[in-house]
C-alpha positions in Angstrom: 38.3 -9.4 -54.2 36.9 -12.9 -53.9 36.4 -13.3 -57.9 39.2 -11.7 -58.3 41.8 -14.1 -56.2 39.4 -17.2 -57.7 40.1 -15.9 -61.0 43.6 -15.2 -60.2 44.1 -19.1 -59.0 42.6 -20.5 -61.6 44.5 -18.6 -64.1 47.8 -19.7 -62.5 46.9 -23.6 -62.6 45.4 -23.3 -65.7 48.6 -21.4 -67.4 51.5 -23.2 -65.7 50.1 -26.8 -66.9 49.6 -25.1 -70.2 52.8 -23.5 -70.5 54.5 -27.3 -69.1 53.1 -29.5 -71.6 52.5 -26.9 -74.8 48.5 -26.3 -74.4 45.2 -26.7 -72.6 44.7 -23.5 -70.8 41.5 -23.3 -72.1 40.3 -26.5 -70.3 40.3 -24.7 -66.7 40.0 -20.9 -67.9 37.3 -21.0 -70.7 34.9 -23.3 -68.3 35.6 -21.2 -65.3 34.7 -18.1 -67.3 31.6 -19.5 -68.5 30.5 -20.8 -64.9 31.3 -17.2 -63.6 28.4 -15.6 -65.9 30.4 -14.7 -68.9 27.9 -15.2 -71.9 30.4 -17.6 -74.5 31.6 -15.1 -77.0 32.3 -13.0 -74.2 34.1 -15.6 -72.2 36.3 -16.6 -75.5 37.2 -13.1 -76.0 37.8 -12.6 -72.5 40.6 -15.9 -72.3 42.1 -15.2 -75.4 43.6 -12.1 -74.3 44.2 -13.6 -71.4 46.2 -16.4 -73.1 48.3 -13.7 -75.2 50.2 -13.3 -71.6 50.8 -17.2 -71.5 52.9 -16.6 -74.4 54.8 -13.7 -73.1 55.3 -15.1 -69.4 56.7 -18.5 -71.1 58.9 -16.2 -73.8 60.2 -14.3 -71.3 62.0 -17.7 -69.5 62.6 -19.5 -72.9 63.9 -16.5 -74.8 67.0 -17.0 -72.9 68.0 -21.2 -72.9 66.5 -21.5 -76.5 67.3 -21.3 -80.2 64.2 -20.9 -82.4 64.7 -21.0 -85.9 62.7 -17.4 -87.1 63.2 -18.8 -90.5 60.4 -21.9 -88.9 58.7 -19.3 -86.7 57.5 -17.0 -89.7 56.4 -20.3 -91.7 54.4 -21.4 -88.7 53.0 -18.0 -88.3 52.1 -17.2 -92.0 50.0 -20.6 -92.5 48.1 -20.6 -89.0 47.1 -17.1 -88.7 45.1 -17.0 -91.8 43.4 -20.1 -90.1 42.5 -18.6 -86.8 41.1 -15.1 -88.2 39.2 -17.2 -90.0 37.7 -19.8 -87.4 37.4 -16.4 -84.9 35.0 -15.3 -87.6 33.1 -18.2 -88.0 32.5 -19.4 -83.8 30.2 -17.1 -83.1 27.7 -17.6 -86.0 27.5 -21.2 -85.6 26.7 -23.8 -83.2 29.4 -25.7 -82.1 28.5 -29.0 -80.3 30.0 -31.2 -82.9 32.9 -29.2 -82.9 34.1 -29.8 -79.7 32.8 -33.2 -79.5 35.3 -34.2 -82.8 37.8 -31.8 -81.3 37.3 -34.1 -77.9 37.9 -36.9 -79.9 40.9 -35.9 -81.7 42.4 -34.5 -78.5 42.0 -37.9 -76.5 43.7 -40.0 -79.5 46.8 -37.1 -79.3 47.3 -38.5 -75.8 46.9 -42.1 -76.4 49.0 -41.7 -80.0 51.6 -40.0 -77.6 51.6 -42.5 -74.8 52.1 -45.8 -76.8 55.2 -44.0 -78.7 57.1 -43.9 -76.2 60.4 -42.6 -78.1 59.0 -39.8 -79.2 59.9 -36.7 -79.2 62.7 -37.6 -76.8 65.5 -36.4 -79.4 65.2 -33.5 -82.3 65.6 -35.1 -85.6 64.3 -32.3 -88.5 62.6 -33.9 -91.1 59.6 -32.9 -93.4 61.8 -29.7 -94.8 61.3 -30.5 -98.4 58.7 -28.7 -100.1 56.1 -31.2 -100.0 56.9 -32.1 -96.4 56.5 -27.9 -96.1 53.6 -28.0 -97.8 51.6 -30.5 -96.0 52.6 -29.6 -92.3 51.7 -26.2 -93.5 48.0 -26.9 -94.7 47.5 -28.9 -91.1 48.9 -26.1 -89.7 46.2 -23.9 -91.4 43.1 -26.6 -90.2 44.7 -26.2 -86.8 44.8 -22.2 -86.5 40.7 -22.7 -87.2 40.3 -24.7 -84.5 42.0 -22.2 -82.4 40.6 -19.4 -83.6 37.3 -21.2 -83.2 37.6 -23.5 -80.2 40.4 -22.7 -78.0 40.3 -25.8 -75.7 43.3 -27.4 -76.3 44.5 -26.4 -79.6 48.0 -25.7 -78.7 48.6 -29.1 -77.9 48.1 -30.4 -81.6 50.4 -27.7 -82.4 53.0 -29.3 -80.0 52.4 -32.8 -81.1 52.2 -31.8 -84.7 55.7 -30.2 -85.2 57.2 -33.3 -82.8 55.6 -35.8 -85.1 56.0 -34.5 -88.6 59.0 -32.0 -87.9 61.0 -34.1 -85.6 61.2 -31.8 -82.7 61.9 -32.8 -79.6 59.0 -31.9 -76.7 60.9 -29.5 -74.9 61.4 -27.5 -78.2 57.9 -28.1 -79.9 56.7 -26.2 -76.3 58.5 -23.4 -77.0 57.3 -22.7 -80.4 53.9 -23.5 -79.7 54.4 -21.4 -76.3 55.9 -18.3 -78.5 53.8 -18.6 -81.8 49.9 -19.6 -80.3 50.6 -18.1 -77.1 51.3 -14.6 -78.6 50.6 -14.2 -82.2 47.8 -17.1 -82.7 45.6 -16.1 -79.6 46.5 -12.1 -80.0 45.2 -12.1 -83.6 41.9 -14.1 -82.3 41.7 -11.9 -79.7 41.6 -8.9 -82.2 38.5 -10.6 -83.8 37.0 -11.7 -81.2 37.2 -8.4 -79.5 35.8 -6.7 -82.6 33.3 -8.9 -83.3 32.0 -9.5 -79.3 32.9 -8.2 -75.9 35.7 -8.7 -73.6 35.5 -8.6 -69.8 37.6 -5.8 -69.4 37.2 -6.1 -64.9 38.0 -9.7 -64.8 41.4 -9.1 -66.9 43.7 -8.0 -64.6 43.7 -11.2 -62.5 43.7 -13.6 -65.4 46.9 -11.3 -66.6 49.0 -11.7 -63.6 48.0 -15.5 -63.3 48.7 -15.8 -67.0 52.2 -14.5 -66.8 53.1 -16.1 -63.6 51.8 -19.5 -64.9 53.2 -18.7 -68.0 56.7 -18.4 -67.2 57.2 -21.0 -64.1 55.4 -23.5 -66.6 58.3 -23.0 -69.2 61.0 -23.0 -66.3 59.9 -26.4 -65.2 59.8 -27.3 -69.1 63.2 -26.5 -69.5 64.6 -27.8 -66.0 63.4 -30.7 -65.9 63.6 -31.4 -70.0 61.7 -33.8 -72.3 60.7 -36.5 -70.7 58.5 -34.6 -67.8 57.2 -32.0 -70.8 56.4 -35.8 -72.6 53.9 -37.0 -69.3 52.5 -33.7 -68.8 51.2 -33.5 -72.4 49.7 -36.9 -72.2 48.1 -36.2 -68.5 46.4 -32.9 -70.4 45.5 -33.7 -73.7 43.7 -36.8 -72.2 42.2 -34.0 -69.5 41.0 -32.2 -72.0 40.2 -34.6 -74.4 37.9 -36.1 -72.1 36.5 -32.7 -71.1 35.5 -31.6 -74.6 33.5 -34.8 -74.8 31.7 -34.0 -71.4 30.9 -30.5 -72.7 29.7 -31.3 -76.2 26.6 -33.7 -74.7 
């Protein structure tokens, strides 16, 4: 009962930031699982699923104040999905200190890029809808569904920044793709590999469910409440979090 309400807790934290700035679940869940005993392909396996109820916890609160273009939604999913069978394969055959450290790395500059712009994201303006545009934010789309197939700390939140800098979404709308599209689709289909390919902690699951959904869903409520500019600071605050945490973890 101990584990499980620790599990539980941290699942809640971990969920309801992720599900308030657009990402980063994985840099309180995937550690705690790891410090618990979980061998790391287990542990992956074991958060992924997890993180499938993230997405439907936050969907259930956004799927009734917003308008996602499904048109968008199946573009997103058709070039990121190939991406994260594909880095789900891969994680477990390779060592991947470098990885993380570059991912560390990239993750800190998302928060300091974000930081000194401080217009942005504040107002949708679409852009990038041309072919070519469609075309490049499709292939970084790609590299990024790797990374979260691959290494799931923080992935989300170059989703988020990436369709707020090259789309022209606003934060509180970037969220709510990234919450919908990683959250349930992205991490499901790793968790399919993953779960194929390793072992998943069945016991443990039930507590990182309930925390997941519960996160999930009051982390999109506060999104949507309390609009962009709070959804703006709390992805800053986590991608530095995790930025900084990948580096920690890759020496």
């Amino acid at each position: 009962m101990v584990e499980q309400l620790l599990l539980f807790i941290i699942s809640l934290v971990a969920n309801l930031l992720s599900a308030l700035a657009g990402g980063g679940a994985g840099l309180l869940q995937l550690p705690a699982l790891l410090f618990l005993g979980l061998p790391f392909g287990v542990a992956l396996a074991t958060h992924k699923v997890a993180s499938v109820f993230l997405g439907l916890g936050a969907t259930a609160r956004h799927w009734r104040s917003s308008t996602l273009d499904w048109r968008f939604s199946l573009f997103i999913l058709a070039c990121g999905l190939p991406g994260v069978v594909l880095g789900a394969s891969l994680i477990l055959q390779f060592d991947d200190r470098l990885a993380t450290l570059a991912l560390g790395i990239l993750t800190l500059g998302l928060g300091i890029y974000s930081f000194l712009q401080p217009q942005l994201g504040q107002v949708k303006t679409e852009q990038n809808r041309t072919l070519t545009g469609l075309v490049v934010g499709g292939a970084v789309i790609l590299l990024i569904g790797v990374l979260n197939g691959s290494l799931t700390s923080g992935t989300g939140l170059f989703v988020t920044l990436w369709l707020v800098r090259w789309f022209g979404l606003d934060y509180k709308t970037a969220v709510a793709y990234t919450l919908v599209l990683v959250g349930i689709f992205w991490n499901g289909s790793g968790a399919i590999t993953l779960g194929l390919l390793s072992e998943i902690q069945w016991s443990w699951l039930p507590a990182l469910i309930l925390g997941s959904l519960i996160g999930g869903y009051l982390g999109a409520h506060l999104a949507i409440v309390k609009g962009n500019k709070l959804v703006k600071r709390a992805f800053e605050v986590l991608t530095v979090l995790v930025g900084l945490a990948l580096i920690v973890k890759a020496f």
